[in-house]
C-alpha positions in Angstrom: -1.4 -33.2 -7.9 -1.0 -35.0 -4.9 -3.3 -36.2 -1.8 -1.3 -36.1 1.6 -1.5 -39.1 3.9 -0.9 -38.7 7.7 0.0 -42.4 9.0 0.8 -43.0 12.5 2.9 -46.0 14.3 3.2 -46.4 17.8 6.6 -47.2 18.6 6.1 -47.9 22.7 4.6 -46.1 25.1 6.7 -43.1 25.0 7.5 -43.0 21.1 5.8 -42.5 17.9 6.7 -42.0 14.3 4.6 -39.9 11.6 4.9 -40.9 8.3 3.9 -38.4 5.9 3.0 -39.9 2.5 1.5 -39.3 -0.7 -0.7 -40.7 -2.6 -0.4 -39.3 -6.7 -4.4 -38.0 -7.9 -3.0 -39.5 -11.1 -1.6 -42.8 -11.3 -2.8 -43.7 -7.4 0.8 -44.9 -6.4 1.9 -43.9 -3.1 5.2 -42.3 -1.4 6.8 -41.4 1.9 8.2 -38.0 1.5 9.3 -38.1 5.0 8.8 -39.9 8.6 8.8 -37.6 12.0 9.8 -39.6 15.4 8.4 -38.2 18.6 8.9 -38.7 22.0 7.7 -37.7 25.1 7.3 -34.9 26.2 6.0 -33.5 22.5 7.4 -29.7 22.5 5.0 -27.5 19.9 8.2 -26.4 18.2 9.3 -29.6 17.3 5.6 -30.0 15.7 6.6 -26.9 14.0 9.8 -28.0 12.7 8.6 -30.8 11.2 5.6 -29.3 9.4 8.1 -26.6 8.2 10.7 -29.0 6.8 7.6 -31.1 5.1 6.5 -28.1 3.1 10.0 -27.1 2.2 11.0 -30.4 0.6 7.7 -31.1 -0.9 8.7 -27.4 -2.9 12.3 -28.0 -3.4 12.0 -31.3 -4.9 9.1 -33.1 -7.1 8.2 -36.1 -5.0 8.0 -37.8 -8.7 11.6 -37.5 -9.1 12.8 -38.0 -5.2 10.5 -40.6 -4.1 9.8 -44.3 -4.6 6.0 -45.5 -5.4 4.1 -48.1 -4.5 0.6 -49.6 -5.0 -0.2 -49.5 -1.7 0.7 -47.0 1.5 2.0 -50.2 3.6 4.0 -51.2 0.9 5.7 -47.4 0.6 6.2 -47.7 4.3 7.5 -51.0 4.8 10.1 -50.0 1.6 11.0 -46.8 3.7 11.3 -48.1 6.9 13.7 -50.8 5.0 15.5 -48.3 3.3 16.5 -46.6 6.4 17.1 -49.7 9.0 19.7 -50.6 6.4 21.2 -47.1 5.8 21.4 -47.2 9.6 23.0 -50.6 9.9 25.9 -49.3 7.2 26.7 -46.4 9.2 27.2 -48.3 12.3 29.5 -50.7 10.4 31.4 -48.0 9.2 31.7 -46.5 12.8 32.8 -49.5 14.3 35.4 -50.0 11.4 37.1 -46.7 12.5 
């Protein structure tokens, strides 16, 4: 079983990301199973989107087996956040290799 988190970062004054984590009744390690990025205006069906994509992965895939887990909810962030920074960086080396 798991306990959902609902962490919020402001980004500036016109963004926002929603990191939606879990924290495992069990073993009391936490995940990010996904973050949301907003900007303004905030349009209900993205809201919707987001909440509908969150409930479809957590089904599809155990977060056990698709997740990273931490001790702490910063420490699942900071990894997440670092995990896709980089993925970003490699995929604008590639495109400027091209």
């Amino acid at each position: 079983m798991y306990r959902e988190l609902f962490i919020w970062k402001r980004i500036d004054g016109e963004r926002a990301v929603h990191f939606r984590c879990f924290e495992d009744v069990a073993s009391h390690l936490f995940c990010v199973q996904s973050a949301d990025f907003y900007a303004l205006p905030v349009t209900v069906n993205a809201c919707r989107e987001f909440d509908r994509q969150f409930v479809e992965l957590f089904i599809e895939v155990e977060p056990k087996r698709r997740s990273r887990w931490f001790a702490t909810v910063e420490e699942a962030i900071a990894a997440h956040e670092e995990e896709f920074s980089s993925m970003g960086r490699n995929i604008a080396e590639q495109e400027k290799k091209r």
